[in-house]
C-alpha positions in Angstrom: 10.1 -89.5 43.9 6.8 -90.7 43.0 4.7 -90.7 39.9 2.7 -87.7 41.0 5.7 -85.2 42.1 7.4 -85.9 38.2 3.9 -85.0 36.7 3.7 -82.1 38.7 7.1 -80.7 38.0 6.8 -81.6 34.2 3.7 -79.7 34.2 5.4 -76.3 36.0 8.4 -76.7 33.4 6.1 -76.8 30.6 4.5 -74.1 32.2 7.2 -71.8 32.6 8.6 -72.3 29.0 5.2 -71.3 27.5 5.2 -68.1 29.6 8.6 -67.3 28.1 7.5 -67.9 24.9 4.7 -65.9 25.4 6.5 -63.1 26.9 9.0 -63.0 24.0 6.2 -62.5 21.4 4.4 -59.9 23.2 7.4 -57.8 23.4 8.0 -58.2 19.4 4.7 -57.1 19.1 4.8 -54.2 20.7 8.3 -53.3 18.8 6.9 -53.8 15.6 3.8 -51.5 16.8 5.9 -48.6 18.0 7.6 -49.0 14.5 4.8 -48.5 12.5 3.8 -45.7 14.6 7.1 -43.9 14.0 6.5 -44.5 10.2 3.5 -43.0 10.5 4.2 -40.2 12.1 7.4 -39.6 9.8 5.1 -40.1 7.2 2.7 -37.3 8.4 5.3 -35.2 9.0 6.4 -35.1 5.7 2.9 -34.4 4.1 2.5 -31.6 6.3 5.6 -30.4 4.9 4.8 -31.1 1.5 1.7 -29.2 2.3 2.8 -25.9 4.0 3.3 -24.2 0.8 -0.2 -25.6 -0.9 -2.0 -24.8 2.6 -0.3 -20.9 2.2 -1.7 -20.7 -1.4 -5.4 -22.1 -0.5 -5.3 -19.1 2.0 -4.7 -16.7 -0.3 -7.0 -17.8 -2.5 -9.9 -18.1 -0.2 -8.9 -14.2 0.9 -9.1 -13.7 -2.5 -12.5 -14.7 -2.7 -13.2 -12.7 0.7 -11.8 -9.9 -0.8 -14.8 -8.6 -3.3 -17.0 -8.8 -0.2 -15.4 -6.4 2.0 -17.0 -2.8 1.8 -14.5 -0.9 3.8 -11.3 0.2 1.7 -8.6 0.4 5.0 -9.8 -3.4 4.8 -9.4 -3.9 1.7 -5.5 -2.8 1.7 -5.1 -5.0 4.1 -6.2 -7.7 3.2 -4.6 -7.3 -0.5 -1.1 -6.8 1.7 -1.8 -10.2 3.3 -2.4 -12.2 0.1 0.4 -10.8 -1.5 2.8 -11.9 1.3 1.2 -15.2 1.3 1.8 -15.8 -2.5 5.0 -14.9 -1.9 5.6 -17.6 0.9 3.9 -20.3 -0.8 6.4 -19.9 -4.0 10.0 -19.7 -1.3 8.3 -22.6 0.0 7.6 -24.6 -3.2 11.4 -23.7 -4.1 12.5 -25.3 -1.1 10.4 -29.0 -1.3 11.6 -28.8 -5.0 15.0 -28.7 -3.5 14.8 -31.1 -0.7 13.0 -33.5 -3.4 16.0 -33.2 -5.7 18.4 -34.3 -2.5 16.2 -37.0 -1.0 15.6 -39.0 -4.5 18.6 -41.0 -4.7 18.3 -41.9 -0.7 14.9 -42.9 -1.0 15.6 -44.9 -3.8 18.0 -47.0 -2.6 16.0 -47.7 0.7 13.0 -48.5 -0.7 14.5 -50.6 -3.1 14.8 -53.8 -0.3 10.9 -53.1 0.4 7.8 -54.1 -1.9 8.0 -52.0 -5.1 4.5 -51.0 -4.8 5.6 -48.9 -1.2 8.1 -47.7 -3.4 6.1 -45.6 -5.9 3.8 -44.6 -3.5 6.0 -41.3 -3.1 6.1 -40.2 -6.4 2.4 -38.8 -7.2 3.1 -36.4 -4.2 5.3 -33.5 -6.5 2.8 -33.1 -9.2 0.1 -31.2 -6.9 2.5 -29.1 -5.9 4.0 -28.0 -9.1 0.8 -27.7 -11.0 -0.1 -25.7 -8.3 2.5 -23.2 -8.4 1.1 -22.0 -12.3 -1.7 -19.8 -10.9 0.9 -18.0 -7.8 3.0 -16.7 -10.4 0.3 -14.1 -11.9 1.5 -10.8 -11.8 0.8 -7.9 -9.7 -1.5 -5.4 -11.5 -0.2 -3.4 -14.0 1.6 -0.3 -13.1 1.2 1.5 -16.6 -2.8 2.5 -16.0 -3.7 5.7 -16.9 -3.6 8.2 -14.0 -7.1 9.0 -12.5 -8.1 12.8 -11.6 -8.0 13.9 -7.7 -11.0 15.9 -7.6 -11.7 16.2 -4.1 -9.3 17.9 -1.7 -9.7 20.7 1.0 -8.2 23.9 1.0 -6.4 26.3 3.3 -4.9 29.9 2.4 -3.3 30.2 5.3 -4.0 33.1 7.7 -2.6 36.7 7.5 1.5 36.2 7.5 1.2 32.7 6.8 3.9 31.3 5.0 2.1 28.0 3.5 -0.7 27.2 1.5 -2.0 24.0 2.3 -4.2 21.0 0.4 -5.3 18.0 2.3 -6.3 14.7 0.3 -8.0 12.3 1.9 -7.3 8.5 0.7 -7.9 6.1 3.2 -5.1 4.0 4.1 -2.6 5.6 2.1 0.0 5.6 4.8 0.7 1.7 4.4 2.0 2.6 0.9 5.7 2.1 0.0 6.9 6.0 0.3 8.6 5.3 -3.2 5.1 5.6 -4.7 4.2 9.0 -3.4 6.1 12.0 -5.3 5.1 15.5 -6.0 7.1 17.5 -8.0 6.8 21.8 -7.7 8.0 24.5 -9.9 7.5 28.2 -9.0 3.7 28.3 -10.2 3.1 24.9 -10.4 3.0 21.3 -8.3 2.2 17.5 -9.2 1.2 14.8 -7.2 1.1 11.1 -8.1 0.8 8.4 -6.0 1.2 4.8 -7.1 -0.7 1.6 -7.1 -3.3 2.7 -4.3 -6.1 0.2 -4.8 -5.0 -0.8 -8.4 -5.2 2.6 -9.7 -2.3 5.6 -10.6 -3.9 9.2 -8.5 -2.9 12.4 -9.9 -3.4 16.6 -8.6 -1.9 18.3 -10.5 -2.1 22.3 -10.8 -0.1 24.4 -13.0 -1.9 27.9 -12.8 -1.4 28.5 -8.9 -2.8 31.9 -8.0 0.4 33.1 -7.0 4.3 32.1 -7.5 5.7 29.9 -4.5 9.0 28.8 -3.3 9.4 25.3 -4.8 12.4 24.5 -2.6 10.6 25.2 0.7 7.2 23.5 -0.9 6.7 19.4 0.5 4.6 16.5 1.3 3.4 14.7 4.4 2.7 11.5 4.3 -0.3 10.4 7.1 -2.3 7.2 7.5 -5.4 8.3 6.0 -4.1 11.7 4.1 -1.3 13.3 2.0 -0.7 17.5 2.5 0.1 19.4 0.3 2.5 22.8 1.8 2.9 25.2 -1.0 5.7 27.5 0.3 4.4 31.3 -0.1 6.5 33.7 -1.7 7.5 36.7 0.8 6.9 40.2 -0.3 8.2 43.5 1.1 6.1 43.5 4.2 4.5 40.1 4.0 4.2 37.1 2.7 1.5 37.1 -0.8 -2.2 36.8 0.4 -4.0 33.9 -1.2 -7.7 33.9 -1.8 -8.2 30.9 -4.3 -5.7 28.2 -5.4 -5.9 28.6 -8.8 -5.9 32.1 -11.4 -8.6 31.4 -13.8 -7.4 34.5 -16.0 -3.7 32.8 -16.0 -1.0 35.2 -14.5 0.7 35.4 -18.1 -2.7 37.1 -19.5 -3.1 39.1 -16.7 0.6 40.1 -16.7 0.1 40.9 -20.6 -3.3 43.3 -20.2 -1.4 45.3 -17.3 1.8 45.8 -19.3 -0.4 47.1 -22.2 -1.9 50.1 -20.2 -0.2 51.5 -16.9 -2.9 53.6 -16.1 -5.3 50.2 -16.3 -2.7 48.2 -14.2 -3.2 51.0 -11.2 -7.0 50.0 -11.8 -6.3 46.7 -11.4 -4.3 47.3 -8.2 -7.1 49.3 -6.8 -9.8 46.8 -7.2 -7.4 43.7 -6.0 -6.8 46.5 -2.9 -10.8 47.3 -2.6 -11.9 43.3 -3.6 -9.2 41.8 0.0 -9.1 44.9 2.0 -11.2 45.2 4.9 -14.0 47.7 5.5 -11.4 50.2 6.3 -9.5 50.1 2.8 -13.0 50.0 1.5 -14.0 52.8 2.3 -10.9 55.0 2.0 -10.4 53.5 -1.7 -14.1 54.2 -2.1 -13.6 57.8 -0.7 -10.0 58.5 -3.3 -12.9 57.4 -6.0 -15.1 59.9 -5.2 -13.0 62.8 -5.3 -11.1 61.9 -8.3 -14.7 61.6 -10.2 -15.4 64.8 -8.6 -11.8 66.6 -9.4 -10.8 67.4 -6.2 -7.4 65.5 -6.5 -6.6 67.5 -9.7 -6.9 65.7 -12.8 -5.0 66.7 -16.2 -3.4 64.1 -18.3 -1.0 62.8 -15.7 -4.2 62.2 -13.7 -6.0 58.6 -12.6 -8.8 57.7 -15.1 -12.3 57.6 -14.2 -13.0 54.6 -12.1 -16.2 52.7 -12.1 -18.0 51.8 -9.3 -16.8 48.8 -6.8 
């Protein structure tokens, strides 16, 4: 072999073996790259959950803030249901980081401990957010014991001739979405009371207690709609008919009247006779008109066992 051939094949050894060596190096490289993305991405991972029950609590406070801006009150429930249940997720939550911090300490500890000590304290910032956080989610709801606020607006329905209910309609928008537990009315044979709970912060009352007419407190109920609550007031049945209702209330009271009619019996026939002339229609008007005329004029025979001189209708 001459001089030429060994330079050339000392050259393609040396060659090769750099190659190698460079080959090797490249491919620790790129291991140690792929590890520090896995750390990183464990790392993220673990912020973002560390951060899934702050993130739940900035929500509820920016709908918080949302909340005085919105006009329409259906809205307003809603969006008052919503930050309620995400309060409530942000504290499960918190409960469970504090948790999995409690079990992950002493394994962290001991693996960080062959590291630097500076990565090792890097962790232990990340809990105080979190439980300085939870102070303001563990306000409580509004208070239940408010004084109850008047229903003053409400429509009303008689009922038509036989009808066996009297019925009230209140309107209060989105009332349906209410737990049922904070909707009662309670009825007794002349009177009924409705209260309905925490709608919109506030404690709703109707109550009536000088109903025009007795009902049937046992047949007498609720329905619960979306944007309404009726009101059936079971009417009491007479003879030949259920009682005819022309107002919902008895401004006189039924006791006073009760009392004047028992004093008198000719004045409780009067009083019979103009409740007959006051509903009856033109026909009973005129015939009660006519009975009127003749007993003014003594044609029906008067004495003391006689009706008393009417006045005029």
């Amino acid at each position: 072999m001459d001089l030429t051939d060994l330079i050339k094949s000392t050259l393609t050894t040396n060659i090769r073996q750099n190659l190698l060596v460079l080959e090797k190096e490249e491919q620790k490289s790129k291991e140690k790259e792929e590890m520090v993305n896995i750390e990183e991405v464990s790392q993220q991972e673990e912020q973002q959950e560390e951060l899934a029950s702050t993130t739940r609590q900035l929500d509820a406070e920016c709908l918080e803030e949302l909340l005085g801006q919105v006009s329409r009150e259906s809205a307003k429930l809603h969006l008052a249901n919503l930050i309620a249940k995400l309060k409530k997720e942000s504290l499960t939550l918190k409960r469970v980081e504090a948790s999995k911090a409690k079990v992950s300490a002493p394994s962290s500890s001991s693996s960080t401990s062959k590291e630097v000590n500076d990565d090792a304290k890097s962790p232990a910032p990340a809990p105080a957010p979190v439980q300085v956080k939870s102070e303001p989610a563990k306000m409580p709801a509004p208070s239940a014991e408010t004084r109850y606020v008047p229903i003053s607006s409400f429509a009303f329905d008689a009922g038509g001739y036989n009808g066996k209910f009297v019925t009230l309609y209140v309107s209060l928008v989105g009332v349906g979405s209410l737990d049922r537990s904070n909707i009662t009315c309670e009825f007794t044979k002349d009177s009924f009371d409705l209260i309905v709970k925490d709608y919109q912060g506030k404690t709703l009352r109707l109550m009536r207690d000088n109903l025009e007419h007795d009902i049937v407190n046992e047949k007498s109920k609720i329905i619960v709609k979306a944007d309404k609550i009726v009101i059936k007031l079971a009417k009491v049945k007479g003879e030949y008919s259920y009682d005819s209702w022309t107002n919902l209330t008895d401004k006189k009271g039924k006791k006073k009247k009760a009392e004047e009619k028992s004093k008198d019996p000719s004045a409780s026939i009067m009083e019979l006779m103009k409740d007959m002339y006051d509903s009856g229609d033109d026909k009973m008007k005129k015939m009660i008109g006519e009975t009127m005329l003749k007993q003014r004029e003594g044609k029906l025979g008067g004495g003391p066992d006689g009706m008393p001189d009417m006045p005029p209708m």
